[in-house]
Residue frames relative to the residue before (quaternion, step in Angstrom):
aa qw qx qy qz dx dy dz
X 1.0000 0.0000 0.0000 0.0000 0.00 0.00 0.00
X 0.3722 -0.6997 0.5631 0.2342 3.38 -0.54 1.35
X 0.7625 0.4339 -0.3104 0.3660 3.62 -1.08 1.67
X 0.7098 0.2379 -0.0808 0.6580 3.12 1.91 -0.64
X 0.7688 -0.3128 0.4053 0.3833 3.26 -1.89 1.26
X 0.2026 0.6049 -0.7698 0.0203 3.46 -1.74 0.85
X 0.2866 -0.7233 0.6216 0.0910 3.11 -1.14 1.39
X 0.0713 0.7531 -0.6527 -0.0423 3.61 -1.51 1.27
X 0.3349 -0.6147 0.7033 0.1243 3.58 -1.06 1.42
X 0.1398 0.6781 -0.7173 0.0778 3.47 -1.20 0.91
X 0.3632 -0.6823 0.6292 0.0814 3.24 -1.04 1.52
X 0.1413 0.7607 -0.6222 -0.1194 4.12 -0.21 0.44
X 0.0276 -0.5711 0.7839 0.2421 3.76 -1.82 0.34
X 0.5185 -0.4616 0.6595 0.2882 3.10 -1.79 1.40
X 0.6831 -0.4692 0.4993 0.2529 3.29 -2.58 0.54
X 0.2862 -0.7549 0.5322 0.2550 3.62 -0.46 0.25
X 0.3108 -0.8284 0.4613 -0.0656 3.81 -0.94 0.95
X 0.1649 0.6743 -0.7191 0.0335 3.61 -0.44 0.59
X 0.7799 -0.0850 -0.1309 0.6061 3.33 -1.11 1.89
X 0.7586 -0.1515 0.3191 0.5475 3.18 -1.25 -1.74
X 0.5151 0.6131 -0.4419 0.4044 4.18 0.80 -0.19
X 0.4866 -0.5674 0.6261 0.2220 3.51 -1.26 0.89
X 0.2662 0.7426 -0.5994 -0.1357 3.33 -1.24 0.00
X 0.6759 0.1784 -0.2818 0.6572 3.21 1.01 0.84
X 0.4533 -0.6343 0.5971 0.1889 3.37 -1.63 0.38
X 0.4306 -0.7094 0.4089 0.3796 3.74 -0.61 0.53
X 0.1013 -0.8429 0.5075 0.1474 3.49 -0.73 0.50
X 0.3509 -0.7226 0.5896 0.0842 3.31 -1.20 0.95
X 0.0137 0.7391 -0.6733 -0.0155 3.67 -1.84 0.29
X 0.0425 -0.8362 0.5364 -0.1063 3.34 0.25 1.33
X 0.0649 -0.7521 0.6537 0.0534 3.69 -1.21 1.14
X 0.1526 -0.8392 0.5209 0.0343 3.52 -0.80 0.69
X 0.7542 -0.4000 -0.1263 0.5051 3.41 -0.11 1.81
X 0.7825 -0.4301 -0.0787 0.4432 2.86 1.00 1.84
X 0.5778 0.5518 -0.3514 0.4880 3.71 1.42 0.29
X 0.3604 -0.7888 0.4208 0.2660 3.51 -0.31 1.43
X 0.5303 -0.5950 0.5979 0.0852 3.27 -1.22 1.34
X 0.7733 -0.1335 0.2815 0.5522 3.45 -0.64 -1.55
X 0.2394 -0.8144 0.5259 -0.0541 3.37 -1.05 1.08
X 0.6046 -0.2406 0.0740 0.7557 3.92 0.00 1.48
X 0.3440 0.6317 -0.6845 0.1188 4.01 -0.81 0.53
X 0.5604 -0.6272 0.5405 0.0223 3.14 -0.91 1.25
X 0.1717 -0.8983 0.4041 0.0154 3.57 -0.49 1.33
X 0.4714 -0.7396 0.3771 0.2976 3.46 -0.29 0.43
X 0.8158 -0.1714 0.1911 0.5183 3.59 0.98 -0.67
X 0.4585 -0.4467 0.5420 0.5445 3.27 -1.26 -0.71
X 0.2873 -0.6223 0.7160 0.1324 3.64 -1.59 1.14
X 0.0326 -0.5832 0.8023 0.1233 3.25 -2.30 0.72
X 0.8582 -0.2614 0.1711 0.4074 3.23 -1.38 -0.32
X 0.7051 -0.2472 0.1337 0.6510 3.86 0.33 1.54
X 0.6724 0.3198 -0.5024 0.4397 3.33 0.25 1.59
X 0.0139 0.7193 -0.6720 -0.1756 3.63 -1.74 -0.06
X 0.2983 -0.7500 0.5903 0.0020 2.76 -1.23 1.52
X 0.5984 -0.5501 0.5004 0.2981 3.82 -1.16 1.16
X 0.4506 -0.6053 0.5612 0.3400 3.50 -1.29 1.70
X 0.0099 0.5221 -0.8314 -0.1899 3.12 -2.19 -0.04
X 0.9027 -0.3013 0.2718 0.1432 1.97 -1.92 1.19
X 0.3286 0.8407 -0.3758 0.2097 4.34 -0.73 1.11
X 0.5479 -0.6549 0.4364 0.2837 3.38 -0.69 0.92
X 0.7056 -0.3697 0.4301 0.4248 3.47 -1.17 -0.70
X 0.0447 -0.8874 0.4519 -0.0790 3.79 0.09 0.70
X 0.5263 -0.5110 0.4331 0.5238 3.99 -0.45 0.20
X 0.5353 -0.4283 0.6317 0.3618 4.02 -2.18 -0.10
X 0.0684 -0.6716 0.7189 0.1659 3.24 -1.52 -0.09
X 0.2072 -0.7668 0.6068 -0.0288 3.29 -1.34 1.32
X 0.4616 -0.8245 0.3025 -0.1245 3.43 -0.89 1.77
X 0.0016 0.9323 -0.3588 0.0458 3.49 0.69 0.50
X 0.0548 -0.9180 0.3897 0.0496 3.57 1.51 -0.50
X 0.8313 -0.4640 0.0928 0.2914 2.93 1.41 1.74
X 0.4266 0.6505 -0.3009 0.5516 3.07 2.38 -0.15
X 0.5689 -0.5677 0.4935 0.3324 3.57 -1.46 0.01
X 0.2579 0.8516 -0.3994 0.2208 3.47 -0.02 0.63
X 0.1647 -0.7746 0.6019 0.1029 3.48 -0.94 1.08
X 0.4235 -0.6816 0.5688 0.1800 3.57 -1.31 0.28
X 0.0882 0.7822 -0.6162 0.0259 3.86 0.01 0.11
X 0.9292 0.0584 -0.0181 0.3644 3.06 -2.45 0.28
X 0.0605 -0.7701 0.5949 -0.2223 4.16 0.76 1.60
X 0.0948 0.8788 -0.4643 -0.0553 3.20 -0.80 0.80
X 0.2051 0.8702 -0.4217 -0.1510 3.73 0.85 0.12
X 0.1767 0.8617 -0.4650 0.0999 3.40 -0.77 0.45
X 0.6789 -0.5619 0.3139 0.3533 3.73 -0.61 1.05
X 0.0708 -0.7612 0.5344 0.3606 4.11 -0.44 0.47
X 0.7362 0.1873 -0.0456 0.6488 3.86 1.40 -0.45
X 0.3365 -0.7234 0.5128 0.3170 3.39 -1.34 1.15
C-alpha cells in the first residue's frame, strides 16, 4: 500500500569462487511482510536494465538499494553475518 511501512527479511548467500570460476550461484530467501516470497532460489547473475550479466569472481562488497525514481525512504537496515 503506497504510504505505509513494508517490512522485507531477505536471507542472502554470497556466490562461491575458486580463483575466477563460479562454483556456486548466490542464493537468496526473501519474506515480504512476513509471507515467503522466494525460497533458497538460486540467481543467475548480476541484473541491469532487462539484462543478466555472468558473476565474476568477488569479495564481500557493500548492498545497493533501488528506488526507480519513486519516493521512498529506507529505515531500520540491518546487514549482518547469519554464520561465521
Amino acid at each position: 500500500m503506497p504510504g505505509a511501512w513494508q517490512i522485507y527479511d531477505i536471507f542472502w548467500e554470497a556466490p562461491k569462487f575458486d580463483g575466477d570460476n563460479l562454483v556456486s550461484a548466490a542464493i537468496v530467501t526473501v519474506l515480504h511482510n512476513g509471507v515467503l516470497l522466494h525460497y533458497h532460489q538460486a540467481l543467475l547473475g548480476p541484473t541491469g536494465h532487462r539484462d543478466v550479466y555472468a558473476w565474476k569472481a568477488h569479495g564481500d562488497g557493500p548492498i545497493k538499494l533501488q528506488d526507480h525514481g519513486d519516493l521512498v525512504r529506507f529505515r531500520n537496515i540491518w546487514v549482518r553475518p547469519l554464520r561465521s
